[in-house]
C-alpha positions as CSV (number, residue, x, y, z in Angstrom):
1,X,5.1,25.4,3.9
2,X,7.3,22.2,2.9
3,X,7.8,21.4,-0.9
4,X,6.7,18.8,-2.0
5,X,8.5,18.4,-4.9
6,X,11.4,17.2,-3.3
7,X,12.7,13.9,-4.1
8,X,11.0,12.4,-0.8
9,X,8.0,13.7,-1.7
10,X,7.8,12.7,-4.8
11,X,9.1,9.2,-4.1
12,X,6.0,9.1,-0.9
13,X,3.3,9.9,-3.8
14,X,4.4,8.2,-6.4
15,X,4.5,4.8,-3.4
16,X,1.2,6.1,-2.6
17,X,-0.4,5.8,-6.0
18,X,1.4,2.6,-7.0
19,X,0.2,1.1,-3.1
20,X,-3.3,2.2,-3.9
21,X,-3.0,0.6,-7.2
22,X,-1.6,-2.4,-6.2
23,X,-3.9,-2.8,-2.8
24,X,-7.6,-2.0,-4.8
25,X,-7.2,-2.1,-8.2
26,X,-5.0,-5.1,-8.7
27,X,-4.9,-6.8,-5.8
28,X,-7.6,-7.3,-3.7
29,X,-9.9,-8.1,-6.7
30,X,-7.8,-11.4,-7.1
31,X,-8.5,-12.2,-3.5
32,X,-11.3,-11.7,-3.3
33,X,-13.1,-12.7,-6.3
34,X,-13.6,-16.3,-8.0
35,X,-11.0,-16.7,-10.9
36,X,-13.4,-17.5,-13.7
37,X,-14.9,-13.5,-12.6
38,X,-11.8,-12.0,-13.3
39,X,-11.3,-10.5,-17.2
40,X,-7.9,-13.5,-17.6
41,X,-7.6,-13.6,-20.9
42,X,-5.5,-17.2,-20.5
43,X,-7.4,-18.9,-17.5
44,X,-5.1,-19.5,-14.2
45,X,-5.4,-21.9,-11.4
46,X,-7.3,-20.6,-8.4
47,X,-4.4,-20.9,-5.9
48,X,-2.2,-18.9,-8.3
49,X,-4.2,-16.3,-8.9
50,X,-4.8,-15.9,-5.0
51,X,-0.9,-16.0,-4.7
52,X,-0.6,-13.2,-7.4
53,X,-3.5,-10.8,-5.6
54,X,-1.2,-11.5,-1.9
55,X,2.0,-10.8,-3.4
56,X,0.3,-7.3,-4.7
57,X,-1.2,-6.8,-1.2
58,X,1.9,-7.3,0.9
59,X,3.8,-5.2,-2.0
60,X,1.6,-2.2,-1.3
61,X,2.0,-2.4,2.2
62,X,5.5,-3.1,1.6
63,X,5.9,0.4,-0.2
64,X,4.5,2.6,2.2
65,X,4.5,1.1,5.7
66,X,8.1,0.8,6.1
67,X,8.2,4.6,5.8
68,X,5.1,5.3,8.3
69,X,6.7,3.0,10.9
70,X,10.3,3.8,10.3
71,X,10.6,-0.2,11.4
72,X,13.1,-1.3,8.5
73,X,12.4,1.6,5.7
74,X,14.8,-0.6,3.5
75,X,12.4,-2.9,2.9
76,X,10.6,0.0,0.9
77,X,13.0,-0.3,-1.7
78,X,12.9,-4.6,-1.8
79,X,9.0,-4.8,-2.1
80,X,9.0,-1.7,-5.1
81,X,12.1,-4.0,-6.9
82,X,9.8,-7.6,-6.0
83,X,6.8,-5.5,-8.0
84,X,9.3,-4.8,-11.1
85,X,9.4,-8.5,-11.1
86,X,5.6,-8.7,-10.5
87,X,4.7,-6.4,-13.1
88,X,7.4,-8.0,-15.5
89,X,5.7,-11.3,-15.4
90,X,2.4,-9.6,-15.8
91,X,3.6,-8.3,-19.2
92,X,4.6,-11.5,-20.4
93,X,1.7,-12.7,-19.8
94,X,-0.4,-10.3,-21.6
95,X,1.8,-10.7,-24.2
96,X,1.7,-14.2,-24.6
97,X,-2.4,-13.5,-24.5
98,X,-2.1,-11.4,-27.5
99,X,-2.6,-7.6,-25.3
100,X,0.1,-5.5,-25.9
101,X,-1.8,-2.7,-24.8
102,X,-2.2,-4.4,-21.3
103,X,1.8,-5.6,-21.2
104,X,2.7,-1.8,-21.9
105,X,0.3,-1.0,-18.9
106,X,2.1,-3.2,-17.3
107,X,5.7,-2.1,-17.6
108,X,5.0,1.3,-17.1
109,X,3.6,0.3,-13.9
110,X,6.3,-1.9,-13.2
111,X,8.9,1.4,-14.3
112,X,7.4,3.4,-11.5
113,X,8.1,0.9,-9.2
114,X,11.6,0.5,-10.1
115,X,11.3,4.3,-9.6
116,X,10.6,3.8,-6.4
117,X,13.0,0.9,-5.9
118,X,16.1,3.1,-6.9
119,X,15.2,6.5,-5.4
120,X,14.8,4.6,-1.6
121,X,18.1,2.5,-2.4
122,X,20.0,5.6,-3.3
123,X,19.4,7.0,-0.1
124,X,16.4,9.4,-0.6
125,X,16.0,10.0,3.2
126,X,12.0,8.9,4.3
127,X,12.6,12.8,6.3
128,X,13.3,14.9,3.2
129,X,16.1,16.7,4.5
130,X,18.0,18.4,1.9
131,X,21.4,17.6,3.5
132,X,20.2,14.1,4.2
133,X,20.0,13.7,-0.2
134,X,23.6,15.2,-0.2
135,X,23.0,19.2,-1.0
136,X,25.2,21.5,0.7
137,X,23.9,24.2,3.0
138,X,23.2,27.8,1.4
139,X,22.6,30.8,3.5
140,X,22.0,31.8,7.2
């Protein structure tokens, strides 16, 4: 049986969890319901708030299908870094709403992402070979 708590595997839940969040929880709530429905504690324009809920879709797809399709798995790494800068502006915004508690929600989110962001551009191989991450063979 495979380990995994190697850095691949770690990196493919961690995208998991963050895709799930981003997809269902944040995401698809914003498309599909009416603005005024949504607990915004600074009321945004329709049209923005349906651009905010795509860009979380496509970044959820962004971190995991990459990896499933092996079509492009650098892209893995651009749509975790393009949710740092989602989740960054989601902060500011809380903050600027008077949430703190939300904003640090937000960047610890947004940390995991970046998580994911540098462990794919490093190299993490999407195959979790041990020699692809840089370890030197031991024993037979």
């Amino acid at each position: 049986m495979r380990n995994v708590f190697t850095a691949n595997g770690l990196l493919w839940m961690l995208q998991g969890i963050l895709a799930l969040f981003f997809a269902l929880a944040s995401g698809a709530p914003k498309l599909l319901l009416p603005a005024a429905a949504l607990p915004m504690p600074i009321p945004l324009p329709q049209s923005f708030v349906w651009f905010i809920g795509a860009c979380e879709v496509l970044g959820a797809l962004g971190l995991v299908l990459p990896g499933l399709t092996h079509i492009q798995p650098r892209l893995t790494s651009l749509a975790a870094a393009c949710l740092v800068l989602l989740t960054i502006c989601a902060a500011s915004y809380q903050l600027i709403a008077g949430q703190p508690a939300n904003a640090v929600f937000a960047l610890i989110i947004g940390a995991l992402s970046g998580c994911v962001a540098y462990g794919r551009a490093r190299g993490v191989q999407l195959s979790g070979s041990a020699l692809a991450l840089g370890a030197t063979p031991t024993g037979p």
